[in-house]
Every structure is written in structure tokens, then in C-alpha cells.
N, C-alpha and C positions, 0 to 999 in steps of 0.2 A: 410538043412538050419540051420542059425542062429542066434540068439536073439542078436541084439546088443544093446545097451544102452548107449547111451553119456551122462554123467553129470554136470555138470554147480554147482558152489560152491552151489547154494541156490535151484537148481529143477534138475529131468530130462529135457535133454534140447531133445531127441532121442529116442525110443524104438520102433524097426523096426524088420522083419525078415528080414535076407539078406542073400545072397548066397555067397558074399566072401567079405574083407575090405584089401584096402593097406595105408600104412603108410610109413613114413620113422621112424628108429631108429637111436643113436647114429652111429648103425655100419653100417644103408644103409637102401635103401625098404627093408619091405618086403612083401609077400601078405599073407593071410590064409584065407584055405578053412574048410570047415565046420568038414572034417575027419582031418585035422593036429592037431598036438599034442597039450599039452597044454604048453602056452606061456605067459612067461611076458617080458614088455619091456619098456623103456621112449622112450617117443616120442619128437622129434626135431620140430623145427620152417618147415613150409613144407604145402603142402597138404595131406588131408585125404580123404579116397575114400569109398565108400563101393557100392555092388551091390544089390539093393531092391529084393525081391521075382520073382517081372512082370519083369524082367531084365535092367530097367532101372539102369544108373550109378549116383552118386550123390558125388558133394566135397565139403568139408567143408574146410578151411583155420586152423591149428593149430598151436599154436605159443610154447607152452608145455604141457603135459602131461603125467600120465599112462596110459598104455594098459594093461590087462589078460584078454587073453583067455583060460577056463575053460569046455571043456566037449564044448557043442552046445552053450555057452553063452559067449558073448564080450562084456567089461567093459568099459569104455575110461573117464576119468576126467580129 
């Protein structure tokens, strides 16, 4: 599993385990799982996905952003 955290200029807006999160980047989706490398990337106008712990899915609408994923930890502002 993995720690994700979405941030919002003024709070955490997110701090969830989850088992994988998809995005889009400049260069396309992508997804990552808890063992992929570590990864940085902007994030495009799009939907955001991640998978909760209990396997449910959840999206959130993103218009921009960063992502780094870090070891078992995802960042998102």
C-alpha cells in the first residue's frame, strides 16, 4: 500500500492509504503501484483516480498540478 496526500494551497485536502493512483501527464496516463519506482511528474487538466485500501475507486477532477512518488508515499498539489 500507499500513503497518498493531496494538498490544497492552504490544508491537506487527502491523506489516504491506497493501493494504486492514475493520472494523466503531459506525456499521457499513467498508473503506479505501490512497488514502481520513484516518480515525478506534472500533472495536466484530466481526471485523478486513486484506489482506497477496502478496494473501492475514487476521482477527483484536476486542472494542474505536481505529483512525486517517493518509496510508499504520493504527494499531489
Amino acid at each position: 500500500m500507499m500513503l497518498l496526500k493531496i494538498y490544497l494551497p492552504a490544508t491537506c485536502f487527502l491523506e489516504k492509504q491506497v493501493l494504486k493512483v492514475k493520472g494523466e501527464s503531459p506525456l499521457g496516463e499513467f498508473c503506479l503501484k505501490p512497488r514502481h519506482i520513484d516518480y515525478v511528474t506534472a500533472l495536466v487538466p484530466g481526471l485523478f483516480s486513486y484506489v482506497a485500501a477496502e478496494g473501492t475507486e475514487f476521482f477527483l477532477a484536476v486542472d494542474n498540478g505536481t505529483l512525486v512518488k517517493q518509496g510508499d508515499q504520493v504527494f499531489v498539489a
